[in-house]
mmCIF entry with sequence, helices, sheets and N, C-alpha, C, O atoms, coordinates in Angstrom:
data_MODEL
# 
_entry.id   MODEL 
# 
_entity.id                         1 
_entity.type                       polymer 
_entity.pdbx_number_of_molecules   1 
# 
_entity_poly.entity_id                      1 
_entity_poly.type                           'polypeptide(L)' 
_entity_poly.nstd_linkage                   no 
_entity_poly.nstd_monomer                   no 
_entity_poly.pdbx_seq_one_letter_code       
;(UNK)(UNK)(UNK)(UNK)(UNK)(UNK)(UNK)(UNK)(UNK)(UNK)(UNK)(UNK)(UNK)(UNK)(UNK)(UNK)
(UNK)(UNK)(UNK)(UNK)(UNK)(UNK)(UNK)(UNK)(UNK)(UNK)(UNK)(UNK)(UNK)(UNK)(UNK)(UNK)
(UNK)(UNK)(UNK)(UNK)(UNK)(UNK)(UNK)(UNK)(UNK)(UNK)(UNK)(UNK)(UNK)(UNK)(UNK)(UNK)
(UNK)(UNK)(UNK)(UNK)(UNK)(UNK)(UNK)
;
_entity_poly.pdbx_seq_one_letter_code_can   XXXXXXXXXXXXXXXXXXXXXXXXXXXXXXXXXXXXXXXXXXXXXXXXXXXXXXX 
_entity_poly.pdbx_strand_id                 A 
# 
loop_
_entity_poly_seq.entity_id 
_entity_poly_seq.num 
_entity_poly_seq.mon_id 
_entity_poly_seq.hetero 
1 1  UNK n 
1 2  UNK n 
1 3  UNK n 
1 4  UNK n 
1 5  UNK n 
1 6  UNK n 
1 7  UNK n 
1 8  UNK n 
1 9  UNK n 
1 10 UNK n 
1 11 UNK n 
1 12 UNK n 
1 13 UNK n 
1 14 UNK n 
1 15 UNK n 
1 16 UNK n 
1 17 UNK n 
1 18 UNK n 
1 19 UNK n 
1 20 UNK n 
1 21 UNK n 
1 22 UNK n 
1 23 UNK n 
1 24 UNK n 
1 25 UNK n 
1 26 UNK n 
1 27 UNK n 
1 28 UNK n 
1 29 UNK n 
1 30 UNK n 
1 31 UNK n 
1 32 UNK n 
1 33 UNK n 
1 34 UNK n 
1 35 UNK n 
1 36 UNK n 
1 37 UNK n 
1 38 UNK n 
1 39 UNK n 
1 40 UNK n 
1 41 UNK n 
1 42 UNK n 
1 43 UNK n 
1 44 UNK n 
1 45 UNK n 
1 46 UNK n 
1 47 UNK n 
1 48 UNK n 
1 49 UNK n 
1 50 UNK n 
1 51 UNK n 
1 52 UNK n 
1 53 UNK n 
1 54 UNK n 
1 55 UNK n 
# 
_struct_asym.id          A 
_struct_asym.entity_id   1 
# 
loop_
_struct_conf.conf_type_id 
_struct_conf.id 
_struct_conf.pdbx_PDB_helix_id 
_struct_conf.beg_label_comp_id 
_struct_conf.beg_label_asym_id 
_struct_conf.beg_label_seq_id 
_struct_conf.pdbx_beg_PDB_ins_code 
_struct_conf.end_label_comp_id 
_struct_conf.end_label_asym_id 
_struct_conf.end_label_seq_id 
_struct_conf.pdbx_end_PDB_ins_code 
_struct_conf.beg_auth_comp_id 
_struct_conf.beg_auth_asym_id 
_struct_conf.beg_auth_seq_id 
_struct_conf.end_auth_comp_id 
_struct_conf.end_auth_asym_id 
_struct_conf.end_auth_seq_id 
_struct_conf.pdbx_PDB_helix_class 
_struct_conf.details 
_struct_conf.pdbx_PDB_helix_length 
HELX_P HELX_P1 AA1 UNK A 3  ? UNK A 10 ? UNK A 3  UNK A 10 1 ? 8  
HELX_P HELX_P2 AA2 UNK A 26 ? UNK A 53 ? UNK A 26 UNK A 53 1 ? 28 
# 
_struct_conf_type.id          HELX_P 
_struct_conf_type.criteria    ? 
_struct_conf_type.reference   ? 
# 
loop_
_atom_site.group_PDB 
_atom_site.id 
_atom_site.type_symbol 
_atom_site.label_atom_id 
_atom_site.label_alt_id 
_atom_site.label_comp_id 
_atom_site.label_asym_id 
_atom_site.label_entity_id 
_atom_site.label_seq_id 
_atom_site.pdbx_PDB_ins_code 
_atom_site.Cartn_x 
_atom_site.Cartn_y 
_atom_site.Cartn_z 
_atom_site.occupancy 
_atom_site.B_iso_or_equiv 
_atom_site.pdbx_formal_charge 
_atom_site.auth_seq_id 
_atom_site.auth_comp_id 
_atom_site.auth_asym_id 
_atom_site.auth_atom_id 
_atom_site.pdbx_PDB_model_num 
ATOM 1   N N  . UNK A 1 1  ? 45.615 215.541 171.998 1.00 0.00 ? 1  UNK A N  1 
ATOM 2   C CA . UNK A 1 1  ? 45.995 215.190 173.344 1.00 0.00 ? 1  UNK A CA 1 
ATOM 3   C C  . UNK A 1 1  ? 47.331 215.864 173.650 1.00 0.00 ? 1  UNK A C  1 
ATOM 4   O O  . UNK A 1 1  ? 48.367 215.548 173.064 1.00 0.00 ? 1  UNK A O  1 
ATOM 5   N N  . UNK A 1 2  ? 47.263 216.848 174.634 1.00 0.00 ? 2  UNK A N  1 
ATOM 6   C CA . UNK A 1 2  ? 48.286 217.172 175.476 1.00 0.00 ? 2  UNK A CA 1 
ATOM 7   C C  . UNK A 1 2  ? 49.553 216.365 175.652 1.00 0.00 ? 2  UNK A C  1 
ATOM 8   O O  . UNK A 1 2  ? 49.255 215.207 175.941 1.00 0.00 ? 2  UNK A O  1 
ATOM 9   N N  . UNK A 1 3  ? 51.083 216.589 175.571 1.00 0.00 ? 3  UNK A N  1 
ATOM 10  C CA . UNK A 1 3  ? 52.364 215.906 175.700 1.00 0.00 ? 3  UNK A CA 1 
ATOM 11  C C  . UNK A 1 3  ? 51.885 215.241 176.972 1.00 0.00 ? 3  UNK A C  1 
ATOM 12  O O  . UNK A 1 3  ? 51.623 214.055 177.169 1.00 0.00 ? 3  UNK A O  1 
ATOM 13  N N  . UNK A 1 4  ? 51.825 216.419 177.897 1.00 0.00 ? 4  UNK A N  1 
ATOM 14  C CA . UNK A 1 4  ? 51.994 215.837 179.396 1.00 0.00 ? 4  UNK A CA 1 
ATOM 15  C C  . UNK A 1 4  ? 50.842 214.534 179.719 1.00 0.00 ? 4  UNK A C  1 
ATOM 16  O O  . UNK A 1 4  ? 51.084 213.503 180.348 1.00 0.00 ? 4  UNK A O  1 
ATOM 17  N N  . UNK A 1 5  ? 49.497 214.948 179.062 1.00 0.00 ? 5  UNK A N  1 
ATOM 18  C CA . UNK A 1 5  ? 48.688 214.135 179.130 1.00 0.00 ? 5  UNK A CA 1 
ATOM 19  C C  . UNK A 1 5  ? 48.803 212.840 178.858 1.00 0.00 ? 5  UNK A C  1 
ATOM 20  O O  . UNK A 1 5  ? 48.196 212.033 179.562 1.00 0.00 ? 5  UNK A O  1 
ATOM 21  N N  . UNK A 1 6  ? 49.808 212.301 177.514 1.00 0.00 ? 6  UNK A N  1 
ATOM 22  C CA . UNK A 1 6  ? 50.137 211.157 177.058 1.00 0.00 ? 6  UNK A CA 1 
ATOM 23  C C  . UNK A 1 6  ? 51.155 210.598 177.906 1.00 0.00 ? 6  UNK A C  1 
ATOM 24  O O  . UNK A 1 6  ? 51.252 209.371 177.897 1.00 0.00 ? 6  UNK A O  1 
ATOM 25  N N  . UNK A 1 7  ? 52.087 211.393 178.784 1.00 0.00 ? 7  UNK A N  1 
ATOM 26  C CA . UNK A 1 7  ? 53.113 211.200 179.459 1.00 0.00 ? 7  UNK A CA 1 
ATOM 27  C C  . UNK A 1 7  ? 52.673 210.453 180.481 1.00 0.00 ? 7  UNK A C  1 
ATOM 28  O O  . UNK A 1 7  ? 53.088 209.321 180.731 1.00 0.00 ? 7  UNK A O  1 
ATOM 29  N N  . UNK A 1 8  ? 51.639 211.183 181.241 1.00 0.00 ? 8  UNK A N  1 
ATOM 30  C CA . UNK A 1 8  ? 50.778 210.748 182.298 1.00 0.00 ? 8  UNK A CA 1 
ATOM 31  C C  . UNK A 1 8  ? 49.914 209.469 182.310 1.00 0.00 ? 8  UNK A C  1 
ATOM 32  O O  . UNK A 1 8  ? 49.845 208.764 183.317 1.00 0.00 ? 8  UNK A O  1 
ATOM 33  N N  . UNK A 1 9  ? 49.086 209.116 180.865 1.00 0.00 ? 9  UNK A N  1 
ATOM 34  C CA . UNK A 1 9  ? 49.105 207.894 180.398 1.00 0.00 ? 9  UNK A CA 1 
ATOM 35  C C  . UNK A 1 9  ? 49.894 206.730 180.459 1.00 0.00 ? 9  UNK A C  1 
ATOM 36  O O  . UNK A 1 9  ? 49.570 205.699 181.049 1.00 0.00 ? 9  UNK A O  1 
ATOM 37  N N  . UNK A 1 10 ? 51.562 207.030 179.461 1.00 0.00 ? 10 UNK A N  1 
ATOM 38  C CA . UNK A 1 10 ? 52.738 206.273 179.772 1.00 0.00 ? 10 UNK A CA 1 
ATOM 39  C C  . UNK A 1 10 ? 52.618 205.288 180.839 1.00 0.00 ? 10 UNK A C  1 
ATOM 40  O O  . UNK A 1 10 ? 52.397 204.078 180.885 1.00 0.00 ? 10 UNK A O  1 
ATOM 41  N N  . UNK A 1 11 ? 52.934 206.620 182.043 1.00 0.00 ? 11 UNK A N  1 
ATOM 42  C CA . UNK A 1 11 ? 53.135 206.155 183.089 1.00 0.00 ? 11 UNK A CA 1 
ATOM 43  C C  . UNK A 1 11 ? 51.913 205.646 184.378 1.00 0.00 ? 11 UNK A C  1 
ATOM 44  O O  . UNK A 1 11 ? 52.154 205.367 185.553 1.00 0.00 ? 11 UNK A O  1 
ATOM 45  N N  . UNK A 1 12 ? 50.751 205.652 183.758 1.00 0.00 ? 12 UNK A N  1 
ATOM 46  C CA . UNK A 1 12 ? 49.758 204.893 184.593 1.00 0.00 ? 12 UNK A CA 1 
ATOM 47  C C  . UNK A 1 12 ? 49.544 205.716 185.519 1.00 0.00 ? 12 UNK A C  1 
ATOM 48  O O  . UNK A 1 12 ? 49.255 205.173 186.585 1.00 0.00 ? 12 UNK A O  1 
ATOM 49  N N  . UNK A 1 13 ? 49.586 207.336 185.534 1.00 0.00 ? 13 UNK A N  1 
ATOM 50  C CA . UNK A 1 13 ? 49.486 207.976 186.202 1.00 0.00 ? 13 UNK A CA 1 
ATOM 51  C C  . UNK A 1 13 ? 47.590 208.789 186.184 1.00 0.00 ? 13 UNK A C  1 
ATOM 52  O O  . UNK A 1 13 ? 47.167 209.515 187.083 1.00 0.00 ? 13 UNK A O  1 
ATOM 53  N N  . UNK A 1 14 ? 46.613 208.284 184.647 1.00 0.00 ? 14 UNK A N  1 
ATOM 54  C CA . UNK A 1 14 ? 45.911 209.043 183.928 1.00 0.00 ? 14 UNK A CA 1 
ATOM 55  C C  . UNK A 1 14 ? 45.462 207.391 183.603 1.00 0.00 ? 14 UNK A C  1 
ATOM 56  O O  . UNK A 1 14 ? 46.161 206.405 183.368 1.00 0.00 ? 14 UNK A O  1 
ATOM 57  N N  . UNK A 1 15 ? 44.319 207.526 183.680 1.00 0.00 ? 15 UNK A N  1 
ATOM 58  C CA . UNK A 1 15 ? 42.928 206.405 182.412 1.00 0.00 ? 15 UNK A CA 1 
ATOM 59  C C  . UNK A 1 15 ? 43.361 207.029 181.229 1.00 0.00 ? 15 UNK A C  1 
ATOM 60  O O  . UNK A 1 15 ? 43.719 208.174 180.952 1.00 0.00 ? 15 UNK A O  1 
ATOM 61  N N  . UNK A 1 16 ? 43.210 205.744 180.464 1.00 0.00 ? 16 UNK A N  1 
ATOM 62  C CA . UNK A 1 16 ? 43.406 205.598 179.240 1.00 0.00 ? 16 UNK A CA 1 
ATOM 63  C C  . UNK A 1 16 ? 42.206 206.113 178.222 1.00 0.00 ? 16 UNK A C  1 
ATOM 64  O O  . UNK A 1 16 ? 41.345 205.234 178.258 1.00 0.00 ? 16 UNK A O  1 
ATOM 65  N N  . UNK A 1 17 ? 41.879 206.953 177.515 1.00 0.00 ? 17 UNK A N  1 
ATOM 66  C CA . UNK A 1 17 ? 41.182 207.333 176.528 1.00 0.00 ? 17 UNK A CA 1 
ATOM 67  C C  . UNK A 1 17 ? 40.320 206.202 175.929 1.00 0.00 ? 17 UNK A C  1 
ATOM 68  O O  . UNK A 1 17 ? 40.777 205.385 175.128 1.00 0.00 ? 17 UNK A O  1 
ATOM 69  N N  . UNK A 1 18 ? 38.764 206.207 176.463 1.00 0.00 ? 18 UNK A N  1 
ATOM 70  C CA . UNK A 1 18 ? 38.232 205.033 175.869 1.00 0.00 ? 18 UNK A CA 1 
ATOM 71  C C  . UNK A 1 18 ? 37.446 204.979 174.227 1.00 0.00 ? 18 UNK A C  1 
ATOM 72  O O  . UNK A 1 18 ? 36.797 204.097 173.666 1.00 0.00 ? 18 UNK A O  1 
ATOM 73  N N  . UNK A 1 19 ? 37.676 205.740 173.997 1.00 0.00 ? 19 UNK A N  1 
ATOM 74  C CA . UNK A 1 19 ? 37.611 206.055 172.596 1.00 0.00 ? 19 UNK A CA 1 
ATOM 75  C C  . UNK A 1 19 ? 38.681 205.671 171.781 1.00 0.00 ? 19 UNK A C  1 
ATOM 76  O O  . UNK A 1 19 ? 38.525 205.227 170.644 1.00 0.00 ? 19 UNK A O  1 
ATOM 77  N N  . UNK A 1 20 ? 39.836 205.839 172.367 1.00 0.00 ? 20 UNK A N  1 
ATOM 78  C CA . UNK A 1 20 ? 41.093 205.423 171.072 1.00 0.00 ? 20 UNK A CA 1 
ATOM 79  C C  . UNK A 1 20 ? 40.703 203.515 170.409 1.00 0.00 ? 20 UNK A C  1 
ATOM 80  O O  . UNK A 1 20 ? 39.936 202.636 170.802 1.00 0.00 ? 20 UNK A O  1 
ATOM 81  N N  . UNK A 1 21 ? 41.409 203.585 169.608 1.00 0.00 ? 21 UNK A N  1 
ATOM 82  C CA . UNK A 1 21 ? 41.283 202.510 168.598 1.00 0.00 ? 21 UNK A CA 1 
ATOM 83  C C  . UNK A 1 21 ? 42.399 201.548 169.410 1.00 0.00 ? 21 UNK A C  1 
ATOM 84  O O  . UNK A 1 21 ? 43.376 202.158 169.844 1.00 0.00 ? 21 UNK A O  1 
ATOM 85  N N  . UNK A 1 22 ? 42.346 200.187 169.641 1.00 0.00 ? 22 UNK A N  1 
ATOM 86  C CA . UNK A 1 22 ? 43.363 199.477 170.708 1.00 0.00 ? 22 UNK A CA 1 
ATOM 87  C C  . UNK A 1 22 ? 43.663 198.194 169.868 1.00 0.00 ? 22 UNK A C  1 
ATOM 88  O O  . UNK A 1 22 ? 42.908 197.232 169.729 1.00 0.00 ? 22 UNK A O  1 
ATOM 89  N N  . UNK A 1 23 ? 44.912 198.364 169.335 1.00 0.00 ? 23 UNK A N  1 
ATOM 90  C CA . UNK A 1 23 ? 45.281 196.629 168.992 1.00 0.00 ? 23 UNK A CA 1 
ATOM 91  C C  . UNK A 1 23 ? 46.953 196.504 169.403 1.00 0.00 ? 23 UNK A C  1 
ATOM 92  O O  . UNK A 1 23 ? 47.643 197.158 170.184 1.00 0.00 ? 23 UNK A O  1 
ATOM 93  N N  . UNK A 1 24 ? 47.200 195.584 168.681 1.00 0.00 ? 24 UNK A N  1 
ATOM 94  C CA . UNK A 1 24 ? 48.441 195.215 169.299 1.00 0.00 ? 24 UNK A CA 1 
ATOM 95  C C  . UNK A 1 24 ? 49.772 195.879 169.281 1.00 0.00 ? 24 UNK A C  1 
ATOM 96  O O  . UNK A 1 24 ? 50.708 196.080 170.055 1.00 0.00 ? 24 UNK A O  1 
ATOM 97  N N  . UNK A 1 25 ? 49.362 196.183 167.787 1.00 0.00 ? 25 UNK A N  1 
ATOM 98  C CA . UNK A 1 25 ? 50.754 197.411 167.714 1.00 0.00 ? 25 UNK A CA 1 
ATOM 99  C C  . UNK A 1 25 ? 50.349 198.411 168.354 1.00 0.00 ? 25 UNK A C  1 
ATOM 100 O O  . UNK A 1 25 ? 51.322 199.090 168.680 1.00 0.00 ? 25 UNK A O  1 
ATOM 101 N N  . UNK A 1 26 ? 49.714 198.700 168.584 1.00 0.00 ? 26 UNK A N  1 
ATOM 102 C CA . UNK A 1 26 ? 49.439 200.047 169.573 1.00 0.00 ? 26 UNK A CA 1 
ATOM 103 C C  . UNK A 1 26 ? 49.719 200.030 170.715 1.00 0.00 ? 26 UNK A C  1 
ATOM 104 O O  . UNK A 1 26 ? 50.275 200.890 171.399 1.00 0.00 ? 26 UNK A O  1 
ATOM 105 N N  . UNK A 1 27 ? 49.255 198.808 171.031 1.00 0.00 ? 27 UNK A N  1 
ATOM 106 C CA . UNK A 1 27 ? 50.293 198.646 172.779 1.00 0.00 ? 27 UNK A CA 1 
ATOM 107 C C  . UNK A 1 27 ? 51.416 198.289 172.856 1.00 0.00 ? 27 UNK A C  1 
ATOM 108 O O  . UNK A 1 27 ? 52.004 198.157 173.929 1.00 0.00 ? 27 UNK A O  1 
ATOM 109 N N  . UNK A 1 28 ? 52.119 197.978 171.268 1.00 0.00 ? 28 UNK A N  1 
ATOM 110 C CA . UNK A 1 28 ? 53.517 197.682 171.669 1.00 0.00 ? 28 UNK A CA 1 
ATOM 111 C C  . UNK A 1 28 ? 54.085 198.870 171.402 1.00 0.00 ? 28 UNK A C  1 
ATOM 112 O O  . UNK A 1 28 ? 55.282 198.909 171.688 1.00 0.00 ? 28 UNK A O  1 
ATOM 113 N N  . UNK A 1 29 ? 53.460 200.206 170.784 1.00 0.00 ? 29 UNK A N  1 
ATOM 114 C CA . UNK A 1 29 ? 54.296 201.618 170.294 1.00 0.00 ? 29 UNK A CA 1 
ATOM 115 C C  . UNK A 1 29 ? 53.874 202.066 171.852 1.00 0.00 ? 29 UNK A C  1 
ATOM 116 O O  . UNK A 1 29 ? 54.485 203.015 172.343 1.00 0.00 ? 29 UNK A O  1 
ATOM 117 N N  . UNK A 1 30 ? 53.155 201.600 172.394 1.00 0.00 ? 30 UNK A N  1 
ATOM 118 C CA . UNK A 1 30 ? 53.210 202.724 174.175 1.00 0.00 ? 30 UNK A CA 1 
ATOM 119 C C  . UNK A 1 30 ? 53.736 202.008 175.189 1.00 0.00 ? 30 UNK A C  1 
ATOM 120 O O  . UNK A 1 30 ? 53.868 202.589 176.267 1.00 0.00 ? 30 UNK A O  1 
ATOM 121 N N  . UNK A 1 31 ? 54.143 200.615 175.071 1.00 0.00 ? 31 UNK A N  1 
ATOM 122 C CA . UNK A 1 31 ? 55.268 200.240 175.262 1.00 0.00 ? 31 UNK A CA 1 
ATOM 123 C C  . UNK A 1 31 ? 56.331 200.214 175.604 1.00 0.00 ? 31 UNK A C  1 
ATOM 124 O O  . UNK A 1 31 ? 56.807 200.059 176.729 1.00 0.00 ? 31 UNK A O  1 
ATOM 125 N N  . UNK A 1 32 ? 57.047 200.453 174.087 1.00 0.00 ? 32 UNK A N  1 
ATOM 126 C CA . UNK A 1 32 ? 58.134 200.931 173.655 1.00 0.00 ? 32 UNK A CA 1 
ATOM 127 C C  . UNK A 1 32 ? 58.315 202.423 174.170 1.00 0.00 ? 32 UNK A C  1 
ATOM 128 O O  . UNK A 1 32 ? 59.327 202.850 174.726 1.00 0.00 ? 32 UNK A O  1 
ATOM 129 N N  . UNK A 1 33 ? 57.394 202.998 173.946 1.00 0.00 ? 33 UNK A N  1 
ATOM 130 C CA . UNK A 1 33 ? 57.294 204.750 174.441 1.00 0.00 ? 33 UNK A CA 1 
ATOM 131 C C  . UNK A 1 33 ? 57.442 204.488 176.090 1.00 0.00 ? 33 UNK A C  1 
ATOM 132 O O  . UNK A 1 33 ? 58.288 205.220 176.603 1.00 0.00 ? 33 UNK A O  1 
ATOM 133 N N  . UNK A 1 34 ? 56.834 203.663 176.913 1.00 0.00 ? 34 UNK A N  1 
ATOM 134 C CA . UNK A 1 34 ? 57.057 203.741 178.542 1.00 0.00 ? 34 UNK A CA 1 
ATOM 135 C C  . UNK A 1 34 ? 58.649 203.757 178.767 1.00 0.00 ? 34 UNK A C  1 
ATOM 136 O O  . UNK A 1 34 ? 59.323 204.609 179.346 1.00 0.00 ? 34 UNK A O  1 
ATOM 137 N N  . UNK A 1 35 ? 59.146 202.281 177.991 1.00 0.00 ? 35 UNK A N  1 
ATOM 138 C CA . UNK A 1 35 ? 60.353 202.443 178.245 1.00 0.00 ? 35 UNK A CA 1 
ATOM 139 C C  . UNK A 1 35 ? 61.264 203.385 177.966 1.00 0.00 ? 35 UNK A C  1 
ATOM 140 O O  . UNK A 1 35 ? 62.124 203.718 178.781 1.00 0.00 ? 35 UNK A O  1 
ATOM 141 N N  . UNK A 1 36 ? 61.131 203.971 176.603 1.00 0.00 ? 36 UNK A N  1 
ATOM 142 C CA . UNK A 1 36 ? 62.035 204.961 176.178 1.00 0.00 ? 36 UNK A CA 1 
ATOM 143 C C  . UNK A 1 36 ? 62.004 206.238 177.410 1.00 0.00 ? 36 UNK A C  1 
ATOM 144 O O  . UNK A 1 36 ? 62.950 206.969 177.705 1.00 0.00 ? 36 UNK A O  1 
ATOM 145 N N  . UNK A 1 37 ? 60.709 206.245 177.967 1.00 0.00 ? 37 UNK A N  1 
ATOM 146 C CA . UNK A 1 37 ? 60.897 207.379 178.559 1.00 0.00 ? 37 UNK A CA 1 
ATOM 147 C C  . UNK A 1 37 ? 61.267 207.325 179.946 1.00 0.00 ? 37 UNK A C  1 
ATOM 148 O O  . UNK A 1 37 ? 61.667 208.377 180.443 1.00 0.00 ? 37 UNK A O  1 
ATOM 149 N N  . UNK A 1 38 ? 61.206 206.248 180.698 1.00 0.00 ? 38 UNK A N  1 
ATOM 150 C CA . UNK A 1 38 ? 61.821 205.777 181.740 1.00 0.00 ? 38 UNK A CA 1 
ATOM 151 C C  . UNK A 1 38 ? 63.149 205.795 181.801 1.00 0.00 ? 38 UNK A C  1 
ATOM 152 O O  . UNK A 1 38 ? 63.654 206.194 182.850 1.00 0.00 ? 38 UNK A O  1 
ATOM 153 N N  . UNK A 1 39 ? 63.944 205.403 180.781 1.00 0.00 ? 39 UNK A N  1 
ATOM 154 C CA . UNK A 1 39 ? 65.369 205.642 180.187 1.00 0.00 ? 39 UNK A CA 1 
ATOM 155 C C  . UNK A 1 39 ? 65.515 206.916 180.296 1.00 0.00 ? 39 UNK A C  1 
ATOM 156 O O  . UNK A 1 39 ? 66.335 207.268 181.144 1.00 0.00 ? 39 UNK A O  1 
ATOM 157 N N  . UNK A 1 40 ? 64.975 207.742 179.700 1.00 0.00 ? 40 UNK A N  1 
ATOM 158 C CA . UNK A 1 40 ? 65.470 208.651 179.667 1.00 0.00 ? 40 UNK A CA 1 
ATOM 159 C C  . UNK A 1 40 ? 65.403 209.763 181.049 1.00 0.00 ? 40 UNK A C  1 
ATOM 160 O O  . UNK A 1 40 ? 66.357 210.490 181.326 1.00 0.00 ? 40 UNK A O  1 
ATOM 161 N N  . UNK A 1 41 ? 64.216 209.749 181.775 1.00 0.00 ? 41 UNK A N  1 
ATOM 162 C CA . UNK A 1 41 ? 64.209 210.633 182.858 1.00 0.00 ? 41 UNK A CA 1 
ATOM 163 C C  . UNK A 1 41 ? 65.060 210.051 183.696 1.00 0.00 ? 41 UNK A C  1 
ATOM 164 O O  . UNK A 1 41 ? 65.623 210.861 184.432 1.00 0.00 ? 41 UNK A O  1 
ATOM 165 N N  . UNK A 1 42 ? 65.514 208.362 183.933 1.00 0.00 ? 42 UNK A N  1 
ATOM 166 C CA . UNK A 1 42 ? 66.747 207.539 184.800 1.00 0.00 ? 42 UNK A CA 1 
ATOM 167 C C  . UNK A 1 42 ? 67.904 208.614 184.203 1.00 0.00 ? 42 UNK A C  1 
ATOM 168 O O  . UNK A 1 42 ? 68.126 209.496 185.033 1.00 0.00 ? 42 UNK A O  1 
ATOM 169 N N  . UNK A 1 43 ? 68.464 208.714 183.326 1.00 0.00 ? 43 UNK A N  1 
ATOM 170 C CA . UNK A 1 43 ? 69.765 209.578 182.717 1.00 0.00 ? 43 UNK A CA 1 
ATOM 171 C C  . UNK A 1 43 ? 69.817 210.917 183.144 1.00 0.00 ? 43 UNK A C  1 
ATOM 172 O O  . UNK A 1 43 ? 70.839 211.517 183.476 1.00 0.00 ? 43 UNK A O  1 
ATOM 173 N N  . UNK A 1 44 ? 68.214 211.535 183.113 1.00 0.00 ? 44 UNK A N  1 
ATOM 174 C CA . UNK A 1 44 ? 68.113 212.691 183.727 1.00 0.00 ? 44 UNK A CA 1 
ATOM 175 C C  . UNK A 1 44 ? 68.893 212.526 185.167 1.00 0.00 ? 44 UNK A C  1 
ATOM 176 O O  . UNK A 1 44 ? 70.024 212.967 185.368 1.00 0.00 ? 44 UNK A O  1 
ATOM 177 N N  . UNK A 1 45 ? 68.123 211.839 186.104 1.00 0.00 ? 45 UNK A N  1 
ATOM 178 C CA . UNK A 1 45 ? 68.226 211.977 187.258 1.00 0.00 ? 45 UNK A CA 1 
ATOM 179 C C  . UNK A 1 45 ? 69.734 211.729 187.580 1.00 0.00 ? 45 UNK A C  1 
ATOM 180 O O  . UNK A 1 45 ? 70.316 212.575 188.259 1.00 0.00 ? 45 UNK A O  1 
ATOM 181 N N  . UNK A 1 46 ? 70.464 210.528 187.100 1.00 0.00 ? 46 UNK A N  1 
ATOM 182 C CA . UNK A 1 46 ? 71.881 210.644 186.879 1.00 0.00 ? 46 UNK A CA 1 
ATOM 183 C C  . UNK A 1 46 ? 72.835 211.778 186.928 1.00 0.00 ? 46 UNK A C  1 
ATOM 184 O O  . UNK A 1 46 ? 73.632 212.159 187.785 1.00 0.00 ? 46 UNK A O  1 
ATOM 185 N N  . UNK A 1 47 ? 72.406 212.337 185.361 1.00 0.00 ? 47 UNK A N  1 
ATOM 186 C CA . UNK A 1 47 ? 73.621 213.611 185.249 1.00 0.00 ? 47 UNK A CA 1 
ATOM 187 C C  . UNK A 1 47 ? 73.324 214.524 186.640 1.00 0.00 ? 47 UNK A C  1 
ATOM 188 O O  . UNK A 1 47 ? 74.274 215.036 187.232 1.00 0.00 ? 47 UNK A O  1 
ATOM 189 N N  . UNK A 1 48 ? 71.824 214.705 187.157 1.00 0.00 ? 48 UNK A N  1 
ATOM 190 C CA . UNK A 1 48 ? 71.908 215.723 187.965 1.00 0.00 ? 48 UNK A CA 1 
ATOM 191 C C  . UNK A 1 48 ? 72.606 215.400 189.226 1.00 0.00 ? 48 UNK A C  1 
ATOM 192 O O  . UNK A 1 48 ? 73.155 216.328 189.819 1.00 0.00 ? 48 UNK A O  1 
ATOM 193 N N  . UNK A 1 49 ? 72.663 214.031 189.784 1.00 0.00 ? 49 UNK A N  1 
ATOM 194 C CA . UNK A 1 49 ? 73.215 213.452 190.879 1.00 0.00 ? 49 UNK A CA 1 
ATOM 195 C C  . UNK A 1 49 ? 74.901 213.370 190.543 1.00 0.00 ? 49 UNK A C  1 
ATOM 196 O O  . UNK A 1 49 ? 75.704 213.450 191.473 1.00 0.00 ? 49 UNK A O  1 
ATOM 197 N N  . UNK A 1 50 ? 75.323 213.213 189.220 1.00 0.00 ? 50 UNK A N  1 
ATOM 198 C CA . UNK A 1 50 ? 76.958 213.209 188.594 1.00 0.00 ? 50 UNK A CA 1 
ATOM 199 C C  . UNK A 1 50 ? 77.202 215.012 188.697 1.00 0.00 ? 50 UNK A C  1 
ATOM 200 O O  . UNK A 1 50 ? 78.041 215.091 189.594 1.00 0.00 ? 50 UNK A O  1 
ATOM 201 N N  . UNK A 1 51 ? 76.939 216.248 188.302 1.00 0.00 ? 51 UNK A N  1 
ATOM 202 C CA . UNK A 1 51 ? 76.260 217.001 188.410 1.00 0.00 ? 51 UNK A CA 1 
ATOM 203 C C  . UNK A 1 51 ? 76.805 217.809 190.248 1.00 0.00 ? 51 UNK A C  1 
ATOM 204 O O  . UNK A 1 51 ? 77.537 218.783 190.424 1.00 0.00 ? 51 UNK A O  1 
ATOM 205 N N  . UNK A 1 52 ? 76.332 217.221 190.970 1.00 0.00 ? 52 UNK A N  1 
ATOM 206 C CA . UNK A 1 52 ? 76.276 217.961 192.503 1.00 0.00 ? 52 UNK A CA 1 
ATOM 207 C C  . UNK A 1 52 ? 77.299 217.117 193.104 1.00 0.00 ? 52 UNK A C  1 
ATOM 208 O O  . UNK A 1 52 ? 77.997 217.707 193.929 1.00 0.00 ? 52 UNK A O  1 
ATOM 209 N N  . UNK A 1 53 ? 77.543 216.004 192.922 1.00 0.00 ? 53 UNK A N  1 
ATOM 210 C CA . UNK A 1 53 ? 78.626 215.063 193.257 1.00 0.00 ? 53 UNK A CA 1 
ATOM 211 C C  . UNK A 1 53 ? 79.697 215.244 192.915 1.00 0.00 ? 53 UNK A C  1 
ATOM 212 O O  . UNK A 1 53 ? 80.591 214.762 193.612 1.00 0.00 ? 53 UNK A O  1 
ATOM 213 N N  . UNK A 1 54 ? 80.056 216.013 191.698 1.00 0.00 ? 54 UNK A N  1 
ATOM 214 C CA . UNK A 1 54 ? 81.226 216.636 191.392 1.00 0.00 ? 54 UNK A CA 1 
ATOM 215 C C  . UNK A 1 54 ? 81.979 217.990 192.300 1.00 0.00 ? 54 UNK A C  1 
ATOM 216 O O  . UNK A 1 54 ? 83.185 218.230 192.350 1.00 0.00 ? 54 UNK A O  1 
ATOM 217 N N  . UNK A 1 55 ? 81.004 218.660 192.887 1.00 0.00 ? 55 UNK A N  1 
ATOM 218 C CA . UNK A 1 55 ? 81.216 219.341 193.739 1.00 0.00 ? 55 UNK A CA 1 
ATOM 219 C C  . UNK A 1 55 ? 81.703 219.751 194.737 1.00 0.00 ? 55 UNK A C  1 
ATOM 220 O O  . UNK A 1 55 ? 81.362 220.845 195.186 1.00 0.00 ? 55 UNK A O  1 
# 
């Protein structure tokens, strides 16, 4: 599976693969992965707005 593809998953953007294997830790590692990555594109969007604001 494609980065972007799982990304797109993450974010409820893409159906979920009905073949994968589904228990609990598994939804708590994509989870954990939504948030981490929500965090992180928020920081993105930050520096770029800290970034042009300095300007």
């Amino acid at each position: 599976m494609g980065v972007l593809k799982q990304i797109a998953t993450y974010l409820y953007l893409r159906k979920k693969d009905a073949d994968t294997p589904n228990s609990k830790w598994v939804q708590y590692m994509h989870g954990i992965n939504r948030i981490s990555l929500l965090l992180f594109l928020f920081a993105i969007v930050v520096m770029i707005v800290k970034a042009f604001l300095r300007k």
